[in-house]
C-alpha positions as CSV (number, residue, x, y, z in Angstrom):
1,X,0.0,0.0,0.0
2,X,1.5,3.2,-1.0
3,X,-0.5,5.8,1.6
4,X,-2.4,4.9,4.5
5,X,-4.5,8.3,5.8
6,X,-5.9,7.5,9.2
7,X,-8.6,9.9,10.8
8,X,-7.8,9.3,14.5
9,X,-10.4,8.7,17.1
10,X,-10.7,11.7,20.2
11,X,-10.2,9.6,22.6
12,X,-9.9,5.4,23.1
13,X,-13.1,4.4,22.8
14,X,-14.3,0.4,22.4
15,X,-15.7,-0.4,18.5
16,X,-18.6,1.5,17.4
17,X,-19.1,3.4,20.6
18,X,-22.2,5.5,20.5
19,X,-21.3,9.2,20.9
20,X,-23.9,11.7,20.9
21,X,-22.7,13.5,18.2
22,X,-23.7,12.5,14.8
23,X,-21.4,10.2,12.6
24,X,-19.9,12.1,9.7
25,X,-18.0,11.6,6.7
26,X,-14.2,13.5,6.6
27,X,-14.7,14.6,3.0
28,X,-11.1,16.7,3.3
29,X,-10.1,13.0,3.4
30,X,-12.1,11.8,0.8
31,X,-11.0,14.6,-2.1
32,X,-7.4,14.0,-1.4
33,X,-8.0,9.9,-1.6
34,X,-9.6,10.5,-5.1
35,X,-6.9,13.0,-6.6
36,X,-4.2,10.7,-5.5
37,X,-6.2,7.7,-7.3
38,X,-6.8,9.2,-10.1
39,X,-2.7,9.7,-10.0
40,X,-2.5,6.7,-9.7
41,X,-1.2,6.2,-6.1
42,X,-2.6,3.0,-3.8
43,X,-4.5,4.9,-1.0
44,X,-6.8,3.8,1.6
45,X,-8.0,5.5,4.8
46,X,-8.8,3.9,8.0
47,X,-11.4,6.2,9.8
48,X,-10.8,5.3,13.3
49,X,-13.0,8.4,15.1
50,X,-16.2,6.9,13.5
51,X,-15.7,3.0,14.2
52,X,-14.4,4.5,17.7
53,X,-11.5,2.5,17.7
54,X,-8.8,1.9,20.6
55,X,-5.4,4.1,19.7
56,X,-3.7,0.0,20.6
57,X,-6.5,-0.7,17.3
58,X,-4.7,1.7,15.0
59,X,-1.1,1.3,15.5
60,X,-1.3,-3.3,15.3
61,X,-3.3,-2.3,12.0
62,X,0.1,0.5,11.0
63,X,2.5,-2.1,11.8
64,X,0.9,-4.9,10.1
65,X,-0.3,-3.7,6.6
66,X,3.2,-1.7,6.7
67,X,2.4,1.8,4.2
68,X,5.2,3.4,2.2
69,X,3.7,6.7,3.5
70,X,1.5,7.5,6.9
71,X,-0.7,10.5,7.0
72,X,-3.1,11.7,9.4
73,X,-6.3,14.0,9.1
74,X,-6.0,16.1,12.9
75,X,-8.4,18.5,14.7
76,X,-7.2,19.6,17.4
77,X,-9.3,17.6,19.9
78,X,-7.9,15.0,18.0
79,X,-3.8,16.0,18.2
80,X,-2.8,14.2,22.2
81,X,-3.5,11.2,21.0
82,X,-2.1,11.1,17.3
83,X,1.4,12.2,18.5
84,X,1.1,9.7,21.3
85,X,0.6,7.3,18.6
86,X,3.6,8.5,16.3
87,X,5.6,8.1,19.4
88,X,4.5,4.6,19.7
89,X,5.0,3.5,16.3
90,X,8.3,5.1,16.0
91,X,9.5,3.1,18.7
92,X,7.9,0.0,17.7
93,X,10.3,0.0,14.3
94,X,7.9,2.0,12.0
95,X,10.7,4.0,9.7
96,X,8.5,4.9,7.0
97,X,7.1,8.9,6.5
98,X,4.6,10.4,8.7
99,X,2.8,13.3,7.3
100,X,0.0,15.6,9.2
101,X,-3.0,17.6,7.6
102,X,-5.5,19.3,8.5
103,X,-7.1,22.4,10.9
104,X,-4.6,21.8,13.5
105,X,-1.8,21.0,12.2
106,X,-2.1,24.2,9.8
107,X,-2.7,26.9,12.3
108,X,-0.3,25.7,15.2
109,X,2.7,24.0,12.7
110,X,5.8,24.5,14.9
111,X,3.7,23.3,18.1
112,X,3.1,19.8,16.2
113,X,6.5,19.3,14.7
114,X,8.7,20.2,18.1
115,X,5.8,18.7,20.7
116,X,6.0,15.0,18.3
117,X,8.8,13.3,17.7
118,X,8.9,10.9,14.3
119,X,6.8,13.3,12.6
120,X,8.3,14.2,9.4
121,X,6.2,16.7,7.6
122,X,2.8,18.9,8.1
123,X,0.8,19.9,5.1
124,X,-0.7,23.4,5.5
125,X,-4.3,24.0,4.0
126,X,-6.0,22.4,1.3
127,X,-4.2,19.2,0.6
128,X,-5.5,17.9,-2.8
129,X,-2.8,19.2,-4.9
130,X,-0.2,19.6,-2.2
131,X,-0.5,16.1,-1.2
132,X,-0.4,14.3,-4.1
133,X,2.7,16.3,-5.1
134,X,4.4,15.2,-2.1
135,X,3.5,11.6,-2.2
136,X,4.5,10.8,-5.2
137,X,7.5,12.7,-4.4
138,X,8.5,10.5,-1.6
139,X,7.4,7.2,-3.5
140,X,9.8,8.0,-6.5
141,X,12.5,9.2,-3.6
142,X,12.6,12.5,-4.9
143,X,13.6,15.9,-3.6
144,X,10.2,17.2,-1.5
145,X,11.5,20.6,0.1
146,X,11.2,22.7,-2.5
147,X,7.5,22.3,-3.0
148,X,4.7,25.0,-1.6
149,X,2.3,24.5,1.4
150,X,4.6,22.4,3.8
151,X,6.6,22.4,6.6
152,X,9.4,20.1,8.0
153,X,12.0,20.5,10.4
154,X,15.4,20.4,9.6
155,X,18.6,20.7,12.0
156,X,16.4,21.3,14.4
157,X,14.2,24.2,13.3
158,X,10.8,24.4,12.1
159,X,11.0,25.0,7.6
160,X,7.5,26.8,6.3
161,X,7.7,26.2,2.7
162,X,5.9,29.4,1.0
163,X,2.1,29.0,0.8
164,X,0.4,26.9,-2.0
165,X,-2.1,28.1,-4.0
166,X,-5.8,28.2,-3.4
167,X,-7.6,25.8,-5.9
168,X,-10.1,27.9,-8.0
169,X,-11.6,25.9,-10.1
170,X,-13.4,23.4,-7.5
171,X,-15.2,21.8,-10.2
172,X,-11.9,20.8,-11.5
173,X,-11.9,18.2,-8.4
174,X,-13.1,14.8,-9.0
175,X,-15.9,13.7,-6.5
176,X,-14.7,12.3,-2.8
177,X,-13.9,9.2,-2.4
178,X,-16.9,7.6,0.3
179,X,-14.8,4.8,1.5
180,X,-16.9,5.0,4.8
181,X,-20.4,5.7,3.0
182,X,-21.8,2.3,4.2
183,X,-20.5,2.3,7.6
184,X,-21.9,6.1,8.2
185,X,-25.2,5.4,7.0
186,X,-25.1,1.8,8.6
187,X,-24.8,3.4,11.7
188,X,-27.4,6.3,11.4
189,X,-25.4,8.8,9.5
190,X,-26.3,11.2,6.5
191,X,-23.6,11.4,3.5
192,X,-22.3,15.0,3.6
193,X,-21.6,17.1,0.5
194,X,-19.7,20.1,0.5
195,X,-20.1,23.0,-2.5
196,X,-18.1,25.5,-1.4
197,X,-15.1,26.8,0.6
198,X,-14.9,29.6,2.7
199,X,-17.5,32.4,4.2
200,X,-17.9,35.8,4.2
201,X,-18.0,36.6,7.7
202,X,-15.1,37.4,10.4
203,X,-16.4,36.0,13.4
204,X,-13.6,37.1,16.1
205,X,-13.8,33.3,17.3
206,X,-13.2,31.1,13.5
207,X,-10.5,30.2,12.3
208,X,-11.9,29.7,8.5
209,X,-10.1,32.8,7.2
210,X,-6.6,31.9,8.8
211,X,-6.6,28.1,7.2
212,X,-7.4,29.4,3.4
213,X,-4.5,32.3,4.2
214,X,-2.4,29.4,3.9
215,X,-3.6,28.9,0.1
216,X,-3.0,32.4,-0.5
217,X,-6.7,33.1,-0.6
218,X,-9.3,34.2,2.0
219,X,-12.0,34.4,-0.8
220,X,-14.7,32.0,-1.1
221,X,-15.0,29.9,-3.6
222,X,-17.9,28.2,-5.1
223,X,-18.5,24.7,-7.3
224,X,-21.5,24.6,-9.9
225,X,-24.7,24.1,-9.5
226,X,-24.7,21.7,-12.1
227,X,-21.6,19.7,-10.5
228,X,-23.3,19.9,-7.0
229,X,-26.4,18.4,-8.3
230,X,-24.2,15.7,-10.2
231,X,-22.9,15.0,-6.9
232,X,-26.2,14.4,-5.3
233,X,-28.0,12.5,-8.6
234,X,-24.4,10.1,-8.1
235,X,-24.9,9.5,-4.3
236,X,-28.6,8.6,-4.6
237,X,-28.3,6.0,-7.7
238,X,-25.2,4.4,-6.1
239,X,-25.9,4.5,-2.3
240,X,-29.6,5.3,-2.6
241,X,-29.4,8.0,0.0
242,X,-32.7,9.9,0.6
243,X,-30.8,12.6,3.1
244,X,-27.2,14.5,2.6
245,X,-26.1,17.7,4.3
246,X,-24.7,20.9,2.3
247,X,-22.2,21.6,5.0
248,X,-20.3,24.6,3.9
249,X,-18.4,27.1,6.1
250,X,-21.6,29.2,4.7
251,X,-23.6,27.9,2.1
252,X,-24.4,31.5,1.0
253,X,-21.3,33.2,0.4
254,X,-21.8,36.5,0.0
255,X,-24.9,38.8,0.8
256,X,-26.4,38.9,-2.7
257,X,-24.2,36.6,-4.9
258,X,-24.9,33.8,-2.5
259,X,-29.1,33.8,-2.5
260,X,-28.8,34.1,-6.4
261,X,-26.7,31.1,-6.3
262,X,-28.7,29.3,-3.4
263,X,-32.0,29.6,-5.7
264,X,-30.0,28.9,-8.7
265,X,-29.4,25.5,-6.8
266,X,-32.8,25.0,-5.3
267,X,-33.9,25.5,-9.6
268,X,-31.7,22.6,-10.8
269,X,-33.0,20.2,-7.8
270,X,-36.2,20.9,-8.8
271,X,-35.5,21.3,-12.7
272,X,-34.1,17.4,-12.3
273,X,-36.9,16.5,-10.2
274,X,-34.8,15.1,-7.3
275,X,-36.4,14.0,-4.2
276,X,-33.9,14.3,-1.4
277,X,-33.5,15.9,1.9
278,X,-31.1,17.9,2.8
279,X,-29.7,20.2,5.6
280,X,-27.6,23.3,5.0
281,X,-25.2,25.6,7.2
282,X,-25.8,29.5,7.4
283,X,-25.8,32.4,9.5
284,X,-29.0,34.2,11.0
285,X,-29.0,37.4,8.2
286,X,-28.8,35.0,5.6
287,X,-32.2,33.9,6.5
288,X,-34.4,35.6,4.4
289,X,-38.2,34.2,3.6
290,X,-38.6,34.3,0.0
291,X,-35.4,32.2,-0.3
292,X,-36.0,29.9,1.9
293,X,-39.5,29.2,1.3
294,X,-38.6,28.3,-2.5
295,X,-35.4,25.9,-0.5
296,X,-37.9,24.3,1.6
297,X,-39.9,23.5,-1.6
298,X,-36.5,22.0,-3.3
299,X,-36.1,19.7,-0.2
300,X,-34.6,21.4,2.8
301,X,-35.6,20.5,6.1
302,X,-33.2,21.4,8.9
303,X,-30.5,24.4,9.2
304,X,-27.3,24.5,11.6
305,X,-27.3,28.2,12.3
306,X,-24.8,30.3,14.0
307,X,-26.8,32.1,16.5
308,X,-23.6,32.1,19.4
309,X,-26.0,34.1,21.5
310,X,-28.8,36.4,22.1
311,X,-27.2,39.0,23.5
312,X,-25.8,42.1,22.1
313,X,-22.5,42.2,24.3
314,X,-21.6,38.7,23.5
315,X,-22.5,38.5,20.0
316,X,-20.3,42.2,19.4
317,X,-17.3,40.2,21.7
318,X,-17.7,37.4,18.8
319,X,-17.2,39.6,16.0
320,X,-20.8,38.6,14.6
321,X,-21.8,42.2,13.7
322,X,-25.2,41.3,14.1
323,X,-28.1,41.9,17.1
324,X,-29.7,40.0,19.0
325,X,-32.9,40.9,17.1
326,X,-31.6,39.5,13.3
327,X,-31.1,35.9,15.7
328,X,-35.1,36.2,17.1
329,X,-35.9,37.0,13.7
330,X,-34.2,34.5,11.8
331,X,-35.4,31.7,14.2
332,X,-39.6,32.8,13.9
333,X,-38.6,32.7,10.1
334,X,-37.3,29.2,10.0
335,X,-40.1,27.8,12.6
336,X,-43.0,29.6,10.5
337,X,-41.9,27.4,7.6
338,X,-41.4,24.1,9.6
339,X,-37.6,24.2,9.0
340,X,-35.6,22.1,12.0
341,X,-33.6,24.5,13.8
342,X,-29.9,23.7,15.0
343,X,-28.4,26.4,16.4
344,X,-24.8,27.0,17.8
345,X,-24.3,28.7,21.0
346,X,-21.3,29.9,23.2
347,X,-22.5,30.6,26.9
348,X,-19.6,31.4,28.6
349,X,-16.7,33.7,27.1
350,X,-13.8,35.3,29.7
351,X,-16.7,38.6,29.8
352,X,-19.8,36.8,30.3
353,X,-21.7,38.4,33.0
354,X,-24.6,37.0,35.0
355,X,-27.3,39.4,32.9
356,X,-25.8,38.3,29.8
357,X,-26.0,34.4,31.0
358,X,-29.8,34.3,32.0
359,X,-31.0,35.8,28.7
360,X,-29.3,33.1,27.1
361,X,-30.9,30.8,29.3
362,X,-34.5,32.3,29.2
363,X,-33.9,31.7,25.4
364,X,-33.3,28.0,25.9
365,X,-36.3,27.7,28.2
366,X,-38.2,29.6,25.0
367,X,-36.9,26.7,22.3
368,X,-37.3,24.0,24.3
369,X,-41.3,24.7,24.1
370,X,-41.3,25.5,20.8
371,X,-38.9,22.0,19.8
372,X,-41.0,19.6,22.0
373,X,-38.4,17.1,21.5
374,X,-36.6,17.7,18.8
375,X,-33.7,18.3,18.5
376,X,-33.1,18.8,22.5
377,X,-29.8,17.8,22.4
378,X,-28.9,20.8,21.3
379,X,-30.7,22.5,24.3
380,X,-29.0,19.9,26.6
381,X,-25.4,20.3,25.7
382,X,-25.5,24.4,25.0
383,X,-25.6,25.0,29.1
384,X,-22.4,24.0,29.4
385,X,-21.0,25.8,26.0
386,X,-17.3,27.5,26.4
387,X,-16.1,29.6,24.1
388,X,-12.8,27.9,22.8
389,X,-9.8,31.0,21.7
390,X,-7.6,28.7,19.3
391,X,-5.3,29.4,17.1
392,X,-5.7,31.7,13.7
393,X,-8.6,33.4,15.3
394,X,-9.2,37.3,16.0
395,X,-8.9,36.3,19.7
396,X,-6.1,34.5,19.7
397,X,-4.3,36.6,18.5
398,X,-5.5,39.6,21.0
399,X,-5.1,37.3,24.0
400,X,-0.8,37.4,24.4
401,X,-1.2,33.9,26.5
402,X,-4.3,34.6,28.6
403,X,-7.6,32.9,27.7
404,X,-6.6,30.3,25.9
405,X,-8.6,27.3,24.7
406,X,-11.6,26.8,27.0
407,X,-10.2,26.1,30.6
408,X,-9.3,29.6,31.4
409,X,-10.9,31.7,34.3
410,X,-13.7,33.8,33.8
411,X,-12.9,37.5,35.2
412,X,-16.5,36.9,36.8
413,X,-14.9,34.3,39.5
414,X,-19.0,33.4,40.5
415,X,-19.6,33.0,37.4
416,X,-17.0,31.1,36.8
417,X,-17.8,28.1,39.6
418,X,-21.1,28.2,37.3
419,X,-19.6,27.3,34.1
420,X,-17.6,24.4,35.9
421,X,-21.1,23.1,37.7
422,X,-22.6,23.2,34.0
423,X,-19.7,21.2,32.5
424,X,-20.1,18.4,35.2
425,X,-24.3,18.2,35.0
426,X,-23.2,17.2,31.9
427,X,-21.2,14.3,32.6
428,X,-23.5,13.4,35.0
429,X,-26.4,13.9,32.4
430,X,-23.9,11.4,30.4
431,X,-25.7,7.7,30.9
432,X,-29.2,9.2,29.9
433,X,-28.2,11.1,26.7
434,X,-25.7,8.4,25.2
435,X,-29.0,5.8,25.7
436,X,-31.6,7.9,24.1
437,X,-28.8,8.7,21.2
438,X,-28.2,4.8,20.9
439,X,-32.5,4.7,20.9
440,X,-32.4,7.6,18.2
441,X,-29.6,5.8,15.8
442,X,-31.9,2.8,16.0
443,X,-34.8,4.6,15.1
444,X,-33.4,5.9,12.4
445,X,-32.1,2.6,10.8
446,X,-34.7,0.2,11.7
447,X,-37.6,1.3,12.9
448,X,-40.5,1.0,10.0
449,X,-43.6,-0.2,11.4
450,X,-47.2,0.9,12.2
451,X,-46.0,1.8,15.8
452,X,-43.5,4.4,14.3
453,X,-45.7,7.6,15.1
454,X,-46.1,6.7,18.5
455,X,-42.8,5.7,19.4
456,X,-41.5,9.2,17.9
457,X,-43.8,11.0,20.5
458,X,-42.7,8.9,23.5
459,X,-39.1,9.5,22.5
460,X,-40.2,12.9,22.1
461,X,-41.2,13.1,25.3
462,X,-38.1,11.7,26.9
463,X,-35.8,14.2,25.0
464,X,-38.3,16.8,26.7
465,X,-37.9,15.7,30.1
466,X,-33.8,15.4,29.9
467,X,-33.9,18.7,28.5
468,X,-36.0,20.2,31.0
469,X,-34.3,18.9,33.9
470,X,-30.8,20.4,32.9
471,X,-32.4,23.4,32.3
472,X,-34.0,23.5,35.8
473,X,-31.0,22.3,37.6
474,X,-29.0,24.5,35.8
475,X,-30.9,28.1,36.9
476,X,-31.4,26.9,40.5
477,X,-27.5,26.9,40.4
478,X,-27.0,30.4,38.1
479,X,-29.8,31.4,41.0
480,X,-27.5,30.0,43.9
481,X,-24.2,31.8,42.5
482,X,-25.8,35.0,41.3
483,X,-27.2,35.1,44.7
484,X,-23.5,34.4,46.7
485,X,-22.0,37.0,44.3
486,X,-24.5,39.2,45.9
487,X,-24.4,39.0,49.1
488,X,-21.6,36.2,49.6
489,X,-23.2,33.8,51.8
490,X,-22.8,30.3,51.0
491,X,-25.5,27.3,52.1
492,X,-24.5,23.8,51.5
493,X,-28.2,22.9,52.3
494,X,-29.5,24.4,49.3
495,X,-26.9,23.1,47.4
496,X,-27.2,19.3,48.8
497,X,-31.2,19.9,48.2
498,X,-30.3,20.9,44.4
499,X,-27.8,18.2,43.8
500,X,-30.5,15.9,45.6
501,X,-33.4,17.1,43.2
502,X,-31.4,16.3,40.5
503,X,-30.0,13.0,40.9
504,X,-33.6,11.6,42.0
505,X,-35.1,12.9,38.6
506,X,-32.1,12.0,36.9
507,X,-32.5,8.5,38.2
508,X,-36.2,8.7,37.6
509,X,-35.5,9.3,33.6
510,X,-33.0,6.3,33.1
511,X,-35.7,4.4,34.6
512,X,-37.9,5.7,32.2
513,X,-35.7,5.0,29.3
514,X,-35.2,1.3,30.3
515,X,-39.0,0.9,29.9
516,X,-39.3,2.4,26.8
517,X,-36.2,0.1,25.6
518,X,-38.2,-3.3,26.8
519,X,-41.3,-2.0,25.7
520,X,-40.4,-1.6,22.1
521,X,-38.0,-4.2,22.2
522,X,-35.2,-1.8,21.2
523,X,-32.0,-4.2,20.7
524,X,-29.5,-3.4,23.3
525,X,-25.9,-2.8,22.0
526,X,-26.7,-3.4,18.0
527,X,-24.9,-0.1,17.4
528,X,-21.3,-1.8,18.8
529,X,-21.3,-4.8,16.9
530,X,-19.1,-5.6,14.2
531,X,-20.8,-4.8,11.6
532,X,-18.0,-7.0,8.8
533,X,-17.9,-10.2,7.9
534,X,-15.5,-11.5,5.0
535,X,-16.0,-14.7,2.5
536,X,-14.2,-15.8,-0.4
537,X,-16.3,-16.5,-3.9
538,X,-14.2,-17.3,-6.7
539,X,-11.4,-17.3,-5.0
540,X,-11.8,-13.5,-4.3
541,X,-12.5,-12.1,-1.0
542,X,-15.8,-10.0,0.2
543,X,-17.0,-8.2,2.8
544,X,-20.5,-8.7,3.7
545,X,-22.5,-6.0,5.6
546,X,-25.7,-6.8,7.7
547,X,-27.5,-3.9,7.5
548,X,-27.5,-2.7,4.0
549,X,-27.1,-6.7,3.0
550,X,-24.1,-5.8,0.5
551,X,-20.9,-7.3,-0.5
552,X,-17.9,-5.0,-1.0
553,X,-14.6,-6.9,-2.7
554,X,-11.3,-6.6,-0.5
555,X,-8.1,-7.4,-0.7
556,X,-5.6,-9.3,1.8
557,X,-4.4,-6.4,4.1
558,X,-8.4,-6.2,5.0
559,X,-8.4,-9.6,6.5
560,X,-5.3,-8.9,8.4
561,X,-6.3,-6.0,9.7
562,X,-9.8,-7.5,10.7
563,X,-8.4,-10.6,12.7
564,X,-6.0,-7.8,14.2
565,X,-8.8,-6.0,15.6
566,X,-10.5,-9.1,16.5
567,X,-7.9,-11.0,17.9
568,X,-9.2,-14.2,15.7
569,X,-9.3,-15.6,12.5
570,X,-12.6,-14.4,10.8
571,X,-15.0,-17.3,9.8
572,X,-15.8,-17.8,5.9
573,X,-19.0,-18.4,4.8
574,X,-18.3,-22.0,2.5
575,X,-18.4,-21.3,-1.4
576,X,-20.5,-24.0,-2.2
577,X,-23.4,-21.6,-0.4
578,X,-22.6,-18.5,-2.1
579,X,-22.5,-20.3,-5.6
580,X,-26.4,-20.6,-5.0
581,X,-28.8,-18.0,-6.4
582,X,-29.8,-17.0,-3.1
583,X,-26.0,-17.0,-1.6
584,X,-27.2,-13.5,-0.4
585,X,-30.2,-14.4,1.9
586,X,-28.2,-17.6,3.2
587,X,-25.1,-15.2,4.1
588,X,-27.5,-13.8,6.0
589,X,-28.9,-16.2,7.9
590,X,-25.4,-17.2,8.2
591,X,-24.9,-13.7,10.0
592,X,-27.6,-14.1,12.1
593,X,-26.8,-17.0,13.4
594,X,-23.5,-15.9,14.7
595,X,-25.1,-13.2,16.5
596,X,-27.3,-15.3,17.8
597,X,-24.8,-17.7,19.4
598,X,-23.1,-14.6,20.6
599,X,-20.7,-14.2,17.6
600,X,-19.0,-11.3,16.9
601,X,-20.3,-9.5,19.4
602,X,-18.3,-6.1,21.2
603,X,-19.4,-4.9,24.9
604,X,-19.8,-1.0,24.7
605,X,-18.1,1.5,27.2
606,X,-20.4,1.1,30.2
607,X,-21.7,4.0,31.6
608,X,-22.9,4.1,35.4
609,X,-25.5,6.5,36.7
610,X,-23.8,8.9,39.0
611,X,-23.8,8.3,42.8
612,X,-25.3,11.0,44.8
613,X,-23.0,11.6,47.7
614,X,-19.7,11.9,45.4
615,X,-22.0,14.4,43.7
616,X,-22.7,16.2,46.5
617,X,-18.9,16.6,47.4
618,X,-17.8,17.4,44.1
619,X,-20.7,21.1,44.0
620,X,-19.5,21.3,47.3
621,X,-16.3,22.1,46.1
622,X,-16.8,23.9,43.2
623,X,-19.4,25.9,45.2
624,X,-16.8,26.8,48.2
């Protein structure tokens, strides 16, 4: 194998973990896998944050299949543990190159070449061109330093190659690669589409202008409609998708160029008469009725807005240059046309104040009526929202080493023990969120049946209560602190009688969950299976998949790396049987009866409700 790109997992997790987020496709991946195929170079990617495998996973599969070339695709939640596993390769005999791409790795270069040793060069911004270039470079054992967009160290001091150039012509690219396709949509996932780069805006908290400076180019650059809707027409006749997200930095652009281009799109999916879904990113002034009647009409349903917050200070400390009324408007638009709603917040910033706090919260209280259960996730995890300063943003760069990331001190020290109480109702809200995201991710695959309505509203309801009781437990504690800040006088009753209340309803709710779950008969732990099995027909080897009931042709290296993982050899369905007409209904049986007999089978992280008095000590000290 000439490249191996591995998309590392943010933490060690156990196969197929559910995670509350939604599984997603790394299309920055999957444009630089089919530009180096169609130049001819052998690449395959291993995405390891979607199969939620163990860092221990990744490196046996490194060592065995042996790449001429190692690269890796790194946020920077992602970056401790892909230089812990550089350092672990490197000393396990691994001599080959290591390359890095990505946000991270382009913003914060010299931090990732001094802090990980064995790391041989970082490419900086868009990687199609770059990275092909430098692969087949190494490959042939050809002179690399003199090409644009990388860096390196040599002698012991970080090299930044001059910028590379911005790719204008995005049409010009061939469509992603979607390697992981099945696996994504297997698993509840939507395919994801992407038809532009860049955005308008200079929101004092993104670093989308400081990546693309890297490709000399902070302009936004657009495909075709006609290419974007070739995309889409490609996607539903090979992997009969009925959903995909447009998710652009900003689908519209520009002010007035980018709703004559959005309704030039919404033309051609209705000119070609396609039925699909779909879900696009934008701000809250680009939300305009007219256009977005005529999108709902050419398919979309939901929209991941950035709102931040619905308050004037914050939203002017975020560079938004927008009020808190264009937010309120925006959001009465979207819900008068039955559009789902996802919006981003940031709750606490260093100069968040307790004013500015609750009229974020009395917000939350205000969508989680008008949601009813959808969506409330959203509501859930935005209580205990930080504002992260990284690198290549406007505050970053004002910030000379104070406020860095998200675990600084507010300047509000009240205020502060606030954000660290919301951050640990969270973990504690941890067991009940993963289980109705595992019940959701089922819903979504399996669930077809005459009880479908019904089940929607009880699950409904659940999300409701969750949502609702983080909410309440949440302002009894802003209500507490903005109080002590007040007058300074501390009560551990009230605080034991809060943490009480809320790990008796909390418990209350898991209980509830468990019932729903043997109600419906929703199958426990289908999500962490392995959802592979390999056969050989004609002497060539397959992969079968349960859930879609496909076969995918594979070569050697996937066996090994399969009895790696699994620490056995993988059974073979006999030829004889798939000869048959109807080798694809007994390869399924086949299946089943291996998970029957407890085949195959992975144990998911197991998540414990909390115990009260170790909650009680922890507020305590926060509190204090």
């Amino acid at each position: 194998m000439d490249v191996l790109f591995i998309i590392p997992p943010v933490a060690n997790n156990y196969i197929l973990d559910i995670k509350w987020e939604d599984h997603f496709e790394f299309l920055g991946v999957g444009y630089i896998l089919s530009v180096l195929r169609k130049d001819g170079v052998e690449a395959e990617v291993l995405d390891a944050e979607n199969l939620s495998f163990h860092s221990d996973h990744i490196i046996n599969i490194i060592l065995e299949i042996k790449p001429e070339i190692l690269a890796f695709s790194v946020a920077k939640s992602q970056a401790k543990i892909t230089k812990s596993m550089i350092k672990q390769i490197r000393n396990k005999g691994f001599d080959k190159p290591i390359i890095l791409g990505g946000y991270y790795p382009t913003l914060a270069p010299e931090e990732m070449l001094d802090g990980c040793n064995g790391l041989n060069l970082i490419v900086r911004g868009e990687g199609e061109h770059v990275v092909s270039k430098l692969i087949q470079s190494l490959l042939r054992n050809e002179e690399f330093k003199q090409i644009d967009g990388i860096s390196y160290l040599e002698n012991g001091s970080c090299i930044h190659n001059p910028p590379s150039n911005a790719i204008t012509d995005l049409d010009s690219l061939p469509f992603p690669s979607r390697d992981t396709l099945p696996l994504i949509m297997a698993i509840g996932g939507d395919p994801y589409l992407i038809s532009s780069r860049g955005c308008y805006a200079s929101c004092s908290f993104c670093s989308i202008k400081a990546f693309y400076k890297n490709n000399n180019s902070i302009q936004c650059r657009i495909r075709s409609v006609e290419n974007i809707v070739n995309e889409m027409e490609m996607l539903i006749n090979k992997f009969n998708i009925q959903r995909c997200r447009i998710f652009d930095d900003n689908l519209f652009m520009a002010k007035k160029i980018g709703r004559k281009r959005v309704i030039q799109l919404a033309d051609e999916i209705l000119m070609r008469k396609i039925k699909i879904d779909f879900e696009i990113v934008c701000r809250a002034d680009d939300v305009d009725e007219e256009v977005f009647t005529y999108l709902v009409k050419a398919g979309l349903k939901r929209v991941v807005i950035g709102l931040e917050s619905f308050n004037d200070n914050s939203l002017k400390y975020y560079g938004k240059k927008l009020k808190a009324e264009d937010n309120y408007k925006a959001m009465k638009v979207l819900d008068s046309l039955g559009v789902e709603c996802v919006g981003s917040y940031i709750l606490f910033n260093p100069e968040s104040t307790f004013e500015e706090i609750e009229i974020d919260l009395n917000y939350f209280y205000t969508r989680l009526e008008i949601d009813k259960g959808i969506n409330l996730i959203n509501c859930i995890l935005s209580t205990s929202t930080v504002l992260s300063i990284d690198e290549g943003t406007v505050l970053f760069q004002n910030a000379d080493g104070n406020y860095i990331n998200d675990e600084y001190v507010l300047k509000d020290l009240q205020l502060n023990k606030l954000k660290k109480i919301s951050v640990y109702i969270s973990i504690s809200l941890e067991t009940n969120l993963l289980k109705l995201v595992e019940i959701e991710k089922y819903y979504k695959v399996y669930i077809k049946n005459k009880n479908e309505t019904r089940i929607r509203e009880q699950l409904n309801e659940l999300w409701y209560e969750l949502a609702k009781l983080n909410l309440d437990v949440f302002r009894m504690f802003f209500d507490q602190l903005a109080g002590l800040s007040a007058t300074g006088e501390f009560s551990i009753e009230m605080t034991d009688e809060i943490t009480s209340y809320f790990y008796k309803n909390l418990n209350h709710h898991y209980n509830r969950i468990m019932q729903f779950i043997e109600r419906y008969k929703i199958e426990r732990n289908i999500f962490p299976r392995v959802w592979f099995y390999y056969f050989k027909k004609a002497n060539k080897q397959y992969v079968y998949e349960p859930v879609s009931a496909t076969f995918h042709k594979i070569g050697e290296d996937v066996i090994r790396v399969l009895e790696l993982l699994y620490q056995e050899p993988i059974p073979s369905v006999e030829e004889r049987v798939l000869s048959e007409d109807n080798a694809a209904i007994q390869a399924l049986d086949w299946v089943k009866k291996q998970i029957d007999d407890g085949g195959f089978i992975k144990e998911p992280k197991t998540y414990r409700m909390p115990n009260e008095n170790i909650m009680k000590r922890t507020i305590r000290q926060i509190i204090r």
